[in-house]
Short mmCIF file of the C-alpha atoms (twelve columns), coordinates in Angstrom:
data_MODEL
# 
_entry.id   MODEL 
# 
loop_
_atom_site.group_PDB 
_atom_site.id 
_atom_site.type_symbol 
_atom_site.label_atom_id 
_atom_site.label_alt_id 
_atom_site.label_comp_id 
_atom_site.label_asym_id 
_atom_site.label_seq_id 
_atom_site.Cartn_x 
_atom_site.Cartn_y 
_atom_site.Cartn_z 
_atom_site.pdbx_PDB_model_num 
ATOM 1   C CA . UNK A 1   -18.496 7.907  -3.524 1 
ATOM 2   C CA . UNK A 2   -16.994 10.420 -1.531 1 
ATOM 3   C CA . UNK A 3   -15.971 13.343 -4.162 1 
ATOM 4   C CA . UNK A 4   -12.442 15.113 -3.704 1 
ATOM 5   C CA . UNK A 5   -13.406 18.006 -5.710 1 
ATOM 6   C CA . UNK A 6   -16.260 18.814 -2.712 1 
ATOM 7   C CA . UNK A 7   -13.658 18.260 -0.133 1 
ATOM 8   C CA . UNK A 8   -11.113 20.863 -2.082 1 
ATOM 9   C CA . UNK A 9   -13.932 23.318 -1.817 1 
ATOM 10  C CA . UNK A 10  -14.550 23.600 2.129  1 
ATOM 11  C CA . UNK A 11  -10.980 22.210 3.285  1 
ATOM 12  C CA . UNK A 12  -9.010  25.470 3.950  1 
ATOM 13  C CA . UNK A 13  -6.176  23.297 5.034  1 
ATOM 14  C CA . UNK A 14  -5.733  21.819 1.979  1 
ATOM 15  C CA . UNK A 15  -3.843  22.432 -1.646 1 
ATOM 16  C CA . UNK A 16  -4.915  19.670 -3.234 1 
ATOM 17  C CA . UNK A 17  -6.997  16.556 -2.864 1 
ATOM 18  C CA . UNK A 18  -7.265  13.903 -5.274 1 
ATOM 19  C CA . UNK A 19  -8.696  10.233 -5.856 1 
ATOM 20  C CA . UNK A 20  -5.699  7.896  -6.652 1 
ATOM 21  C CA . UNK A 21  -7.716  4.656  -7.104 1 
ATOM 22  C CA . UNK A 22  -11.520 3.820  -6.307 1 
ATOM 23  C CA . UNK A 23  -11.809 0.213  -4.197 1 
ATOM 24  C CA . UNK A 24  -15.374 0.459  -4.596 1 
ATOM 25  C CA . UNK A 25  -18.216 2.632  -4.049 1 
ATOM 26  C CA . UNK A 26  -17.775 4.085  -0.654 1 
ATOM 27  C CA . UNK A 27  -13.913 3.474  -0.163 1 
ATOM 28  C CA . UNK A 28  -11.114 4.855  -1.890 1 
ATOM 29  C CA . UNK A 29  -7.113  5.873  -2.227 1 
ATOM 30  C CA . UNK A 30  -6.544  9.699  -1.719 1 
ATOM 31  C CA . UNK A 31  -3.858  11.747 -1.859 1 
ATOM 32  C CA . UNK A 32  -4.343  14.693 -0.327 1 
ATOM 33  C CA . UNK A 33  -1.066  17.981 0.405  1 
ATOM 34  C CA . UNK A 34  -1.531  20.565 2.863  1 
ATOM 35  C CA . UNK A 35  -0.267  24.433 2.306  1 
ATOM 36  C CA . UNK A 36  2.711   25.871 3.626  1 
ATOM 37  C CA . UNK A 37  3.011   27.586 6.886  1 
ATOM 38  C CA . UNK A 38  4.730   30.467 8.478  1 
ATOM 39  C CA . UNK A 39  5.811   31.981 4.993  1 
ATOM 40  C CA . UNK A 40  7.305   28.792 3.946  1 
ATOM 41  C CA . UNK A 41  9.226   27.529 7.205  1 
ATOM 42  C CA . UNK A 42  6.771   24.904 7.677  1 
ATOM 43  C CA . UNK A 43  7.115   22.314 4.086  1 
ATOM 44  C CA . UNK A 44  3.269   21.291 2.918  1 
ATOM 45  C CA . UNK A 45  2.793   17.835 4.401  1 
ATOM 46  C CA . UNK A 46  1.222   14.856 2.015  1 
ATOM 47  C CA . UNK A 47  -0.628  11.657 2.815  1 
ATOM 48  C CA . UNK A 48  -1.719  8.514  0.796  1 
ATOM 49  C CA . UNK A 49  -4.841  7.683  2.918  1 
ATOM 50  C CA . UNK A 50  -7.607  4.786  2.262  1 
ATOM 51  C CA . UNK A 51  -10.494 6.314  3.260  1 
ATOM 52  C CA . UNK A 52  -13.903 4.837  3.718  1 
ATOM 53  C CA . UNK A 53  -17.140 6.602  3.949  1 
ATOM 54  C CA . UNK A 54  -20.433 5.305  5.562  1 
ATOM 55  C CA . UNK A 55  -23.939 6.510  5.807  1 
ATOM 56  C CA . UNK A 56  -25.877 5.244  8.054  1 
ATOM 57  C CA . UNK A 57  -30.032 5.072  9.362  1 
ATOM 58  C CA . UNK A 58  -30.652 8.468  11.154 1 
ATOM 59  C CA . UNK A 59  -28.311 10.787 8.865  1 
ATOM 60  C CA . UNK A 60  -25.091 9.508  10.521 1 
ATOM 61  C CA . UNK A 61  -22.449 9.559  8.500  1 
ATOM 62  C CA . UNK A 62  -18.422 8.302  9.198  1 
ATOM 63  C CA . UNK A 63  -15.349 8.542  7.667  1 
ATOM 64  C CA . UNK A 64  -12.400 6.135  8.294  1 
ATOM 65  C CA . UNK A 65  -9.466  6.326  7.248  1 
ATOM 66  C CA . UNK A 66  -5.616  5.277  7.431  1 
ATOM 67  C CA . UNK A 67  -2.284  6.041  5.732  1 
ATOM 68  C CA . UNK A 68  -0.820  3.410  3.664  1 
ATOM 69  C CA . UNK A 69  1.751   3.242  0.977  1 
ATOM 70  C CA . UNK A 70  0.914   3.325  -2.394 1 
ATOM 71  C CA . UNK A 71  3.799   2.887  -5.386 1 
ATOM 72  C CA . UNK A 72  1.459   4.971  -7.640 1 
ATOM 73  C CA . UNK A 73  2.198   8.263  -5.072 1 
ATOM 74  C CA . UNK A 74  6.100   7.757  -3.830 1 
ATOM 75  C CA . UNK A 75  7.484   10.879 -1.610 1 
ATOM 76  C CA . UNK A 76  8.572   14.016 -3.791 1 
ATOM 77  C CA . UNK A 77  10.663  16.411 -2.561 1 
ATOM 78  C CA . UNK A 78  8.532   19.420 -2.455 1 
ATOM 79  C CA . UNK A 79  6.248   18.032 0.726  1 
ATOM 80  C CA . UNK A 80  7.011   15.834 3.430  1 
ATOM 81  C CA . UNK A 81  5.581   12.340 3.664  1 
ATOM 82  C CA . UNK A 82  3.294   12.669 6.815  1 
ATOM 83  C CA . UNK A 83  1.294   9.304  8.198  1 
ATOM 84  C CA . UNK A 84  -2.560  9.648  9.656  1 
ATOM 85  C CA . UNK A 85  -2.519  6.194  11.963 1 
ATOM 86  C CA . UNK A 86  -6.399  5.183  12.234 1 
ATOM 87  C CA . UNK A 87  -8.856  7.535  12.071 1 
ATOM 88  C CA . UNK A 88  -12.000 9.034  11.518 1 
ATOM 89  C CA . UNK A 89  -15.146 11.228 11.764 1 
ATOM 90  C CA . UNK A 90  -18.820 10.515 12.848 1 
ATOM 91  C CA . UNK A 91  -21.308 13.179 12.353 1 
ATOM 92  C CA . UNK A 92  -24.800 13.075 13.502 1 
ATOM 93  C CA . UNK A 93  -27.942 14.872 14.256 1 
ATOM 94  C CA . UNK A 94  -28.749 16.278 17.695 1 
ATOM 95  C CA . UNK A 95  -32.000 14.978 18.276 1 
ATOM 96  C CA . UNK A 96  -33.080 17.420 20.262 1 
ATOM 97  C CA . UNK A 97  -32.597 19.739 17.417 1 
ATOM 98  C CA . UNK A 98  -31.822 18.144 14.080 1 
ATOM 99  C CA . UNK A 99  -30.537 21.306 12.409 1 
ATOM 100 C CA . UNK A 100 -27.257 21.113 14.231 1 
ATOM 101 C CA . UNK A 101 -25.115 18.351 13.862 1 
ATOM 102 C CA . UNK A 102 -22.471 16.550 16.396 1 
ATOM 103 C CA . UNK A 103 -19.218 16.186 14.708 1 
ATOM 104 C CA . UNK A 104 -16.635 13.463 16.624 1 
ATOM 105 C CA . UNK A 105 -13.273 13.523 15.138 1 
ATOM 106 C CA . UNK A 106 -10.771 11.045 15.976 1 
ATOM 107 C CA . UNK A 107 -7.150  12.268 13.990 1 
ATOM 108 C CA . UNK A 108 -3.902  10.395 14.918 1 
ATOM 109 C CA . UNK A 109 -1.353  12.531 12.398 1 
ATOM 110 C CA . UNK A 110 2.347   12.108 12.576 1 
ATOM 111 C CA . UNK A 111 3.189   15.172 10.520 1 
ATOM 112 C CA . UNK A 112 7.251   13.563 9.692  1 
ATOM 113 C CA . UNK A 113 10.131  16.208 9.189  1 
ATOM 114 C CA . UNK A 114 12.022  17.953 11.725 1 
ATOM 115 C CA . UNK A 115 9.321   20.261 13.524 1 
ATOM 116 C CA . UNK A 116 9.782   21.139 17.010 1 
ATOM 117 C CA . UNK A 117 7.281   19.892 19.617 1 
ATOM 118 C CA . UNK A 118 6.217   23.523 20.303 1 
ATOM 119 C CA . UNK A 119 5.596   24.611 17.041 1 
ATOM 120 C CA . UNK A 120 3.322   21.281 16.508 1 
ATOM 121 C CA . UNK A 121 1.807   21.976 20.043 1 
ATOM 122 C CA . UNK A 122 1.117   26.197 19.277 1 
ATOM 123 C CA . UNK A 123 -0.302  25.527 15.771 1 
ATOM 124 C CA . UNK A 124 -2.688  21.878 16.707 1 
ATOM 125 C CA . UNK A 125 -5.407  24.316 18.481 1 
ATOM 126 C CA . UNK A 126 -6.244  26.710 15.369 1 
ATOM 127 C CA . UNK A 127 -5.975  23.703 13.322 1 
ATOM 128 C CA . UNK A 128 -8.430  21.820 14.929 1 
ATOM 129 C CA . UNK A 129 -10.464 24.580 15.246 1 
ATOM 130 C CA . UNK A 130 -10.272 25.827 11.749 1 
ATOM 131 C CA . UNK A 131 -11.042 21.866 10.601 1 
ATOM 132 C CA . UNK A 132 -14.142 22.170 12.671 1 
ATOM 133 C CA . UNK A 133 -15.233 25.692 11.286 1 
ATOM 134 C CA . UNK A 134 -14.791 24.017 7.714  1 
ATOM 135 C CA . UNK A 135 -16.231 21.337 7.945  1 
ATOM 136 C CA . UNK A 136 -19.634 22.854 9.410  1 
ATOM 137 C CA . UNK A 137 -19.125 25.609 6.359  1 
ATOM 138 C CA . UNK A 138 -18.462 22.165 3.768  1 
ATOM 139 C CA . UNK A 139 -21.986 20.251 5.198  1 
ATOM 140 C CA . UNK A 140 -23.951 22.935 5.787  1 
ATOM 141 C CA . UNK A 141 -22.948 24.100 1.924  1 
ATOM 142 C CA . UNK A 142 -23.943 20.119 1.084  1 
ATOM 143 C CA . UNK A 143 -27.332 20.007 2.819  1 
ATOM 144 C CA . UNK A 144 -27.916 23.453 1.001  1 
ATOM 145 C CA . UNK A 145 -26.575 23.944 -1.532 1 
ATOM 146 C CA . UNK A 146 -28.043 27.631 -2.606 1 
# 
């Protein structure tokens, strides 16, 4: 099963993630609340996501996932509800040199609340950018762990 407590280690982006329920062994309910932004002006965003990871022959791995609603998380007040529509990850070897790693990410977020279209369009890049950075930083740390 995919462990939150690895993901809370390399995912700069995130406060907190936690498993809500376990379906089975490679799909789950998570909860997961970003930080703040901008000194506060931007509210921390949460999702309820069921996420579903695969391994498969060749050291591919996805990730899929979707919001959903989940009566054991409702909406608080101190983050805004945000909604990931399908989505996922696929990561996978370069075969011409299997100690780098092609990383495909598919994200459809709607982030909710009142944000302008700018700011969402001025802060997407160095998200995206940072969620690649981490991500290389979280497998690299799982393939080595020293």
């Amino acid at each position: 099963m995919y462990l939150p407590e690895y993901r809370s280690k390399w995912d700069k982006a995130l406060k907190s993630y936690k498993l809500l329920e376990s379906i089975d062994q490679d799909t789950g309910l998570y909860h997961s609340v970003t930080h703040s932004y901008g000194m506060g002006l931007i509210s921390s965003r949460d999702f309820v996501d069921l996420l579903h990871v695969k391994p498969y022959p060749g050291d591919v791995l996805t990730t899929n996932s979707v919001s959903v609603e989940y009566s054991g998380c409702p909406p608080t007040p101190s983050c805004v509800r945000g909604y990931n529509n399908p989505c996922g990850y696929v990561c996978s070897p370069l075969p011409e040199n299997p100690e780098h790693s092609k990383l495909v990410v598919f994200i459809q977020p709607e982030l909710g609340g009142m944000l302008p279209c700018s700011v969402v369009e001025s802060a997407l890049p160095t998200t995206l950018v940072n969620l690649i950075t981490d991500t290389r930083a979280g497998l690299k740390a799982l393939k080595d762990p020293n």
